[in-house]
N, CA, C and O of each residue as an XYZ file, in Angstrom:
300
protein
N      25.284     -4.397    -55.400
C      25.752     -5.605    -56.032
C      26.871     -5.224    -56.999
O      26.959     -4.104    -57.502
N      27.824     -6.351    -57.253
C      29.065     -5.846    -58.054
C      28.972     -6.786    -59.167
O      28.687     -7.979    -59.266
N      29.307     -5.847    -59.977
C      29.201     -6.779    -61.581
C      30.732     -8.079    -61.479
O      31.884     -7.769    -61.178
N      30.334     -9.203    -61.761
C      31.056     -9.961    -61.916
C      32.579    -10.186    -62.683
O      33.328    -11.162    -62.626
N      32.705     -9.122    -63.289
C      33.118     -9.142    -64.972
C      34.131     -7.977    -64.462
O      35.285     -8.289    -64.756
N      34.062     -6.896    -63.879
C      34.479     -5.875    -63.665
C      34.906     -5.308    -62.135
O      35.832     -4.686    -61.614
N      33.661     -5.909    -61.768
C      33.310     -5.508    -59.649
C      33.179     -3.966    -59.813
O      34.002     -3.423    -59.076
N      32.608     -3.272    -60.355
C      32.009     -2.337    -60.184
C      30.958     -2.633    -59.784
O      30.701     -3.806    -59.516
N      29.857     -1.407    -59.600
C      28.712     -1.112    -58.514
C      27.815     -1.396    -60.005
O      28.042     -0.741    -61.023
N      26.901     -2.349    -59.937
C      25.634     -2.193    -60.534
C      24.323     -1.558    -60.182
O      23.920     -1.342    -59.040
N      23.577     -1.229    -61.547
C      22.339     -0.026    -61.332
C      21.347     -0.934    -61.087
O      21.150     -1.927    -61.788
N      20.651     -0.604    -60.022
C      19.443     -1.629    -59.653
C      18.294     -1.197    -61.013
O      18.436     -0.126    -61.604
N      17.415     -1.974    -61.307
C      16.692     -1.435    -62.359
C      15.964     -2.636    -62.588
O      16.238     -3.609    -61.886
N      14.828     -2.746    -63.705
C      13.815     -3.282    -63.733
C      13.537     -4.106    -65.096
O      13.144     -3.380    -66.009
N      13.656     -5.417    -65.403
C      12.914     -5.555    -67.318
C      11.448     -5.649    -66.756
O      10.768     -6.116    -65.842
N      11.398     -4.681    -68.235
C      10.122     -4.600    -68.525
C       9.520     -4.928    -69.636
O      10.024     -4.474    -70.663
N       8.427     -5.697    -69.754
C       7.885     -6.205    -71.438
C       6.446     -6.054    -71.385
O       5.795     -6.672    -70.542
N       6.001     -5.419    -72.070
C       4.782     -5.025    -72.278
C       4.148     -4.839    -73.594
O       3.532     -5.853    -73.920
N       4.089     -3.884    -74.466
C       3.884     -3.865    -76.014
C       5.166     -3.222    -76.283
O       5.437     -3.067    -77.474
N       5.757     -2.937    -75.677
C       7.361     -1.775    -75.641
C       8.310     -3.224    -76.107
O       7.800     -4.296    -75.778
N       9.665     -3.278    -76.859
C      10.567     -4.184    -76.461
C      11.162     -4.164    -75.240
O      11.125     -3.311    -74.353
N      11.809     -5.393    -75.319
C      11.910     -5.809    -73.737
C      13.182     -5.153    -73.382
O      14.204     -5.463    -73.994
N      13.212     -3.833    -71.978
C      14.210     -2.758    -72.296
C      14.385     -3.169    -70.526
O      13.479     -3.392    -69.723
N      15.555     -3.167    -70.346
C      15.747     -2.558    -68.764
C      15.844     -1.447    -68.248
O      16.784     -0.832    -68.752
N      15.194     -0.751    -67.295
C      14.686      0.609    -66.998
C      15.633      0.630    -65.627
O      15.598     -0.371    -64.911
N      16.445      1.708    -65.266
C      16.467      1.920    -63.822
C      15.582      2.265    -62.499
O      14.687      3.043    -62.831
N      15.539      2.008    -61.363
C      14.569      2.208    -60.633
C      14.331      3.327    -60.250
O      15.090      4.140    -59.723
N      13.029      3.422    -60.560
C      12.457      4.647    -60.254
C      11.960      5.199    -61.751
O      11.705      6.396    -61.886
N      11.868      4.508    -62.578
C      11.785      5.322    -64.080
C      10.630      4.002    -64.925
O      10.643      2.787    -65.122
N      10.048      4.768    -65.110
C       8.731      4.227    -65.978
C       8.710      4.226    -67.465
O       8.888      5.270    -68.091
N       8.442      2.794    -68.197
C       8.150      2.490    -69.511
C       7.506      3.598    -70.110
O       6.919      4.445    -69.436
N       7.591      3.635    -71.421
C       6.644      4.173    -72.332
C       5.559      4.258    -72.545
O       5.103      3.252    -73.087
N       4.765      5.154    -72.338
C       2.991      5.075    -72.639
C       3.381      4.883    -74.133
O       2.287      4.820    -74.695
N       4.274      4.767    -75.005
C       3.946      4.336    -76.470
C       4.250      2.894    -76.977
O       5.362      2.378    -76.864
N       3.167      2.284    -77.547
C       3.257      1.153    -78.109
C       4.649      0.851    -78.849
O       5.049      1.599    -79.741
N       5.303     -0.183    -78.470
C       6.551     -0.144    -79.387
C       7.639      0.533    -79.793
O       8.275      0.516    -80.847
N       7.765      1.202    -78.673
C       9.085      2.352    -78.470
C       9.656      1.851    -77.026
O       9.024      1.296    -76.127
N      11.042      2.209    -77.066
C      11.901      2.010    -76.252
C      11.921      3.711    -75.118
O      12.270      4.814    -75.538
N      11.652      3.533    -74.318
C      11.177      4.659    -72.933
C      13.024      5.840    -72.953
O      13.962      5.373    -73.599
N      13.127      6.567    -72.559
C      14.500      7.177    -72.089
C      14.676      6.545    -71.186
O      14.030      5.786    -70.463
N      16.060      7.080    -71.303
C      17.237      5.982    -70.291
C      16.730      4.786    -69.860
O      16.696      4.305    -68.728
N      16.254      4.274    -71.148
C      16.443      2.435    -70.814
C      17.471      1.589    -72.087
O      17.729      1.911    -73.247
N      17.743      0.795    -71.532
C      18.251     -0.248    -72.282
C      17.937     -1.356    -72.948
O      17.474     -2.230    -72.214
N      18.020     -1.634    -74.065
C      17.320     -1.939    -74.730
C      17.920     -3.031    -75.121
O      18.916     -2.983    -75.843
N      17.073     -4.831    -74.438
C      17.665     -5.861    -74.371
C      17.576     -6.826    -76.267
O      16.635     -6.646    -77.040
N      18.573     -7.594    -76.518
C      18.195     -8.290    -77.740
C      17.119     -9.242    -77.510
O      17.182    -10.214    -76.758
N      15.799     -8.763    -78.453
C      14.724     -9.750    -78.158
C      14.607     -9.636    -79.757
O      15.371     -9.315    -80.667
N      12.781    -10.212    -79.607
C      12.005    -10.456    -80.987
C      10.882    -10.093    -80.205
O      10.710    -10.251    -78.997
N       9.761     -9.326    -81.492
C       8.598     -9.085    -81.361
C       8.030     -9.900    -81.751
O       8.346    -10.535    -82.757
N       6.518    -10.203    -80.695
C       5.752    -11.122    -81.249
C       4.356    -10.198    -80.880
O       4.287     -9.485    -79.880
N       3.194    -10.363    -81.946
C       1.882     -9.340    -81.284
C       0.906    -10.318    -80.339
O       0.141     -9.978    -79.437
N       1.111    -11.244    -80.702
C       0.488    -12.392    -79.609
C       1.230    -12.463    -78.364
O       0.689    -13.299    -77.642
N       2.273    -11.921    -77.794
C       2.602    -11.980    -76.540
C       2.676    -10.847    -75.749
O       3.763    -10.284    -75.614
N       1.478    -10.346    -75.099
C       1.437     -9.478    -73.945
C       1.499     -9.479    -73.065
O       0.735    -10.241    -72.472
N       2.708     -8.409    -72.040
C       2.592     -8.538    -70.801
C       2.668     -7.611    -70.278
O       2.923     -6.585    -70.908
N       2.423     -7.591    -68.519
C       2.702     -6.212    -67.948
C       3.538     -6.675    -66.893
O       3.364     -5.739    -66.112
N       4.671     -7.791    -66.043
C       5.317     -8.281    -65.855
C       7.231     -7.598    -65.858
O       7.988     -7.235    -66.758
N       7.383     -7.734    -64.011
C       9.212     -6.506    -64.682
C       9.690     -7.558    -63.533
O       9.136     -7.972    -62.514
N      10.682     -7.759    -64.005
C      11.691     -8.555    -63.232
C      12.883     -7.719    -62.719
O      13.682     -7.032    -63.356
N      12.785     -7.968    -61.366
C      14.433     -7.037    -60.971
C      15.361     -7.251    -61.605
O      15.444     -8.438    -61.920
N      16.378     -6.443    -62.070
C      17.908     -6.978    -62.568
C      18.541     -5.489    -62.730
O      18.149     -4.322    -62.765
N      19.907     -6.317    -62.818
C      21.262     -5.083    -62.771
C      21.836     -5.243    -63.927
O      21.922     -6.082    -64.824
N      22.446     -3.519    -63.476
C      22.679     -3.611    -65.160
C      24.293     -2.691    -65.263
O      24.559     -1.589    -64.783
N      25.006     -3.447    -65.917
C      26.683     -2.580    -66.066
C      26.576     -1.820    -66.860
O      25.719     -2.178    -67.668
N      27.021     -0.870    -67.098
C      27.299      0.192    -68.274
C      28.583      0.095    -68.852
O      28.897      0.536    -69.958
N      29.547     -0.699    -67.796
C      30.865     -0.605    -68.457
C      31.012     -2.198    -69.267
O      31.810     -2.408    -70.182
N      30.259     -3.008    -68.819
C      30.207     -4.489    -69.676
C      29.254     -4.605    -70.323
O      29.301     -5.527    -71.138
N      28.049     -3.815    -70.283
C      27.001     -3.761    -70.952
C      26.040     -5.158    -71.062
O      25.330     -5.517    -72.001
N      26.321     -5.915    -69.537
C      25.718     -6.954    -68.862
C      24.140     -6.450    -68.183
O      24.044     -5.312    -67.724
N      23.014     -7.342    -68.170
C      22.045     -7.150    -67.076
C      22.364     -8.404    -66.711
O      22.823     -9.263    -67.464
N      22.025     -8.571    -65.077
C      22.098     -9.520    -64.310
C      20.338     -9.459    -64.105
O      19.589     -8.484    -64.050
N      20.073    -10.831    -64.028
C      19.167    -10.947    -63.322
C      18.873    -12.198    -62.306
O      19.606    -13.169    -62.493
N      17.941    -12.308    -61.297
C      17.602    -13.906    -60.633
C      16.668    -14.396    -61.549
O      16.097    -13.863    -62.500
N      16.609    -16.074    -60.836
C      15.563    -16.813    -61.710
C      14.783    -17.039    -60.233
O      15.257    -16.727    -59.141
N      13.700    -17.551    -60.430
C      12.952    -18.457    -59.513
C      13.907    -19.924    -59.194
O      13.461    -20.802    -58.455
């Protein structure tokens, strides 16, 4: 897939939200076993913490490095 913005090649990769902030991971690379830390080589999307909202839930999306865009689908 090509980033819109640029048409370069986007990194297939994954959000993930769990007790971690909500970071996009590339595929093949797994979240943090630590509560509330951001994993290596992920990206780390603008959210807010809340302790009442848990999930284990990853949505596909792409991600530019040179626009510093994630794409993702909706339903």
């Amino acid at each position: 897939m090509k980033c819109p913005y640029c048409s370069r090649d986007l990194a297939l990769g994954y959000l993930y939200n769990g007790t971690q902030p909500v970071q996009w991971l590339p595929d093949g690379k797994k979240p943090s076993y630590l509560n509330f830390s951001v994993s290596e080589n992920a990206v780390e999307l603008q959210n807010s913490f809340s302790f009442f909202k848990v999930g284990g839930y990853a949505a596909e999306a792409y991600y530019c490095d040179t626009c510093h865009i994630v794409l993702a689908k909706t339903k």
